[in-house]
N, C-alpha and C positions, 0 to 999 in steps of 0.2 A: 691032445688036441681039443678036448668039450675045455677045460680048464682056460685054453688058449685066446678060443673063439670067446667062451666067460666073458675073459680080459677085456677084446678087443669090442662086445657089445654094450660094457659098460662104458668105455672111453667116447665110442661114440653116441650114449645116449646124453653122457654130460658136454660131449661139445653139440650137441642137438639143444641143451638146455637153453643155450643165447644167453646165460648169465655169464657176465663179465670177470673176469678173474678180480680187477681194481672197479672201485668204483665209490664217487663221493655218497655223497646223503643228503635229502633234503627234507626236511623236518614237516610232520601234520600241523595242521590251524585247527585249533578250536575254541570259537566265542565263549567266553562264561558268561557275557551279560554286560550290564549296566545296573549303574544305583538307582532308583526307583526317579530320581529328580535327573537322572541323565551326566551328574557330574563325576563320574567315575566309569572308568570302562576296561574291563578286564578281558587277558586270553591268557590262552596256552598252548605252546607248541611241544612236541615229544617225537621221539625217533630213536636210532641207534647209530651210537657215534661210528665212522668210516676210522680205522686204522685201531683205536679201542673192542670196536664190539659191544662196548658200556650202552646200556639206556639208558635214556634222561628225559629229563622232563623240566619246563621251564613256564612260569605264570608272570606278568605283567599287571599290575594296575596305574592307570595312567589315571591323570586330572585331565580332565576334558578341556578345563576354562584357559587354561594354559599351556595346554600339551607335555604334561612333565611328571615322572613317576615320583606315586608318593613315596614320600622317605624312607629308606629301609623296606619298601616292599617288596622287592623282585625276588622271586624264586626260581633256585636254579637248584635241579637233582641227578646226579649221576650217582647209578648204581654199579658199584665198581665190582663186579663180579658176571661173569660172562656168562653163567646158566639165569643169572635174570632177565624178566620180560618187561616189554616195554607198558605193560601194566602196571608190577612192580613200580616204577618211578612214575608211572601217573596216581599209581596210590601214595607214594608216600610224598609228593608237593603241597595237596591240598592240609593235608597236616601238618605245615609249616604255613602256612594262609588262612588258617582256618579263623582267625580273629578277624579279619578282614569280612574275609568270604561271611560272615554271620552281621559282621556291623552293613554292611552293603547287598546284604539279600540278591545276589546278583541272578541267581534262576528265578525269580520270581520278574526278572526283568529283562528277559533276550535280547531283547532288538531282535529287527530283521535282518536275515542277510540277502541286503539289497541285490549284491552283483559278488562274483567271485570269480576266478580267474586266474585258477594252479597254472604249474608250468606244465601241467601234462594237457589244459586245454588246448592244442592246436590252432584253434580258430582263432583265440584271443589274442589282442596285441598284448604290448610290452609296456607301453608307453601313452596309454590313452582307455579311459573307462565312462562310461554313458551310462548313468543308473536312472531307477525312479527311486526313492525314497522308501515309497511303500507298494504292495504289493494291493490292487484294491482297482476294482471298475465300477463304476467310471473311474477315472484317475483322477482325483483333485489337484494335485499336486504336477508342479515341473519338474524335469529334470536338471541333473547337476553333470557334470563333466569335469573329469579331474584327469591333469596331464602331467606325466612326469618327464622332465628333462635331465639327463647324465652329466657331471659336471669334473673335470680334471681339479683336482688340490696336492698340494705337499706330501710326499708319501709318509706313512705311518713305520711305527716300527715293527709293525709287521708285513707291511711292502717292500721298503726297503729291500731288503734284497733279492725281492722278486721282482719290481717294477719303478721305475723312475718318476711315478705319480700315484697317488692313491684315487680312487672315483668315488664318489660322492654325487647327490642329485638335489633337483628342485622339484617340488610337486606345487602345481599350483590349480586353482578351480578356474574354468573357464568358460562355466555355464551357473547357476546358481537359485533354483526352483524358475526355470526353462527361460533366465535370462543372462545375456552375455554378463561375463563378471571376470575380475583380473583380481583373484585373489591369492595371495601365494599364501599354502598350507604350512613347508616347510621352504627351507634351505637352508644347504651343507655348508658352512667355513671352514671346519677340517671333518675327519671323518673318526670316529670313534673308534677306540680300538676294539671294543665290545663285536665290532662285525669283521675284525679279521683283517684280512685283507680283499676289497672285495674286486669284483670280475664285472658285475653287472645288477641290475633293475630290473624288475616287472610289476608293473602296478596288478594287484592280486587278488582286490577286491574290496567293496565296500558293506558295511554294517551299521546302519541308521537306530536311533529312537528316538520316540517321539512324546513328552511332556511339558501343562502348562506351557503349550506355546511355542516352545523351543525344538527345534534339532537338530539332535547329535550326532554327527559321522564320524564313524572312521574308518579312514580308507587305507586299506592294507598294502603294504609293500613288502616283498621278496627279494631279499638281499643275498648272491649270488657268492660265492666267497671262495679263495683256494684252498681247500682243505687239502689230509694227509693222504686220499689215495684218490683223488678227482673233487669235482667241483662239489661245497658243500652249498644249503639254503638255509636261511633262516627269515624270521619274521620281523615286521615292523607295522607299527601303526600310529598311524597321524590324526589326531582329534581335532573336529571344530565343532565349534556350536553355532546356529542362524538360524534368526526369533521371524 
């Protein structure tokens, strides 16, 4: 009978847990910075993949003036062994970047992080971000406002045979240092396969800097995706520059 009862107080301390048998992933943000002149802006996302177990760990360096990753930069790490941590693959990314990361000094250059806005914030919308720039009183500076809109396209090959269209969005500025402005950041024509197949959007937050005159945003997006055992996230980010 103690062995019985054992049993039965373990079974129920794990369904007392509230952790889910299945369940997606959605990956951490973290800014590395900017190039001291504003024209490069770098992150990193990392997590542990849903259905693998594998960590990984993933760097971006974008051109600001164009919105477009330098060539051959992206880094992507999966550590294919199940007793690694997700330390492991954020140790071993930066040594595959490490050229970069030295010619763009990017910790010597954070930016701010103006607004943010995980999925776990409740309060935040999905679809609409109100920043200031900088963080500073008085406030010199206006605000900006960046709105994203969900958009139906052609399905992917990786929709297909889950969904009859793929989603895709338009983010546009609709405030721009505290005045109306119709600026469109992005917009989708098909949707890459790099993001899977996705489900949905959340505008997730924005990261300013400020040089010679210039400022640089980028405003981050949360890309929603069907992964292998629930919904997966990953990141994105949209650059502009306004002198």
């Amino acid at each position: 009978m103690p062995l019985l009862r054992r049993a039965v107080f373990a079974l129920l301390a794990l369904m007392l847990t509230g952790i889910p048998a299945h369940a997606g992933e959605f990956s951490e943000f973290r800014p590395l910075g900017f190039s001291a002149d504003g024209g490069v802006f770098a992150f990193e996302e990392f997590g542990v993949q849903d259905g693998s177990g594998f960590a990984f760990a993933n760097r971006f360096f974008i051109n600001t003036a164009d919105d477009s990753f330098l060539p051959g930069s992206t880094v992507r790490v999966v550590v294919e062994d199940e007793a690694a941590t997700v330390a492991d693959a954020r140790t071993e990314a930066p040594t595959q970047s490490s050229a970069l990361e030295q010619q763009y000094n990017f910790s010597a250059n954070p930016g701010v992080i103006a607004a943010f806005n995980p999925l776990s914030d409740l309060n935040g919308s999905t679809d609409q971000l109100r920043y200031l720039p900088m963080s500073m009183l008085p406030q010199p500076f206006g605000a900006y406002t960046a709105q994203l809109i969900e958009k139906q396209l052609p399905p992917t090959a990786s929709c297909a045979s889950i969904t009859e269209t793929s989603l895709g969005f338009r983010l546009k500025m609709t405030e721009a240092n505290g005045e109306p402005a119709s600026i469109v950041l992005h917009e989708d024509t098909s949707v890459p396969n790099s993001r899977n197949c996705p489900t949905g959007y959340r505008l997730g937050g924005a990261i300013t800097h400020y040089a010679d005159g210039i400022w640089t945003h980028a405003v981050l997006v949360l890309v929603r995706s069907f992964g292998f055992e629930g919904e997966n996230g990953r990141w994105i980010a949209v650059t502009r520059r306004f002198e």
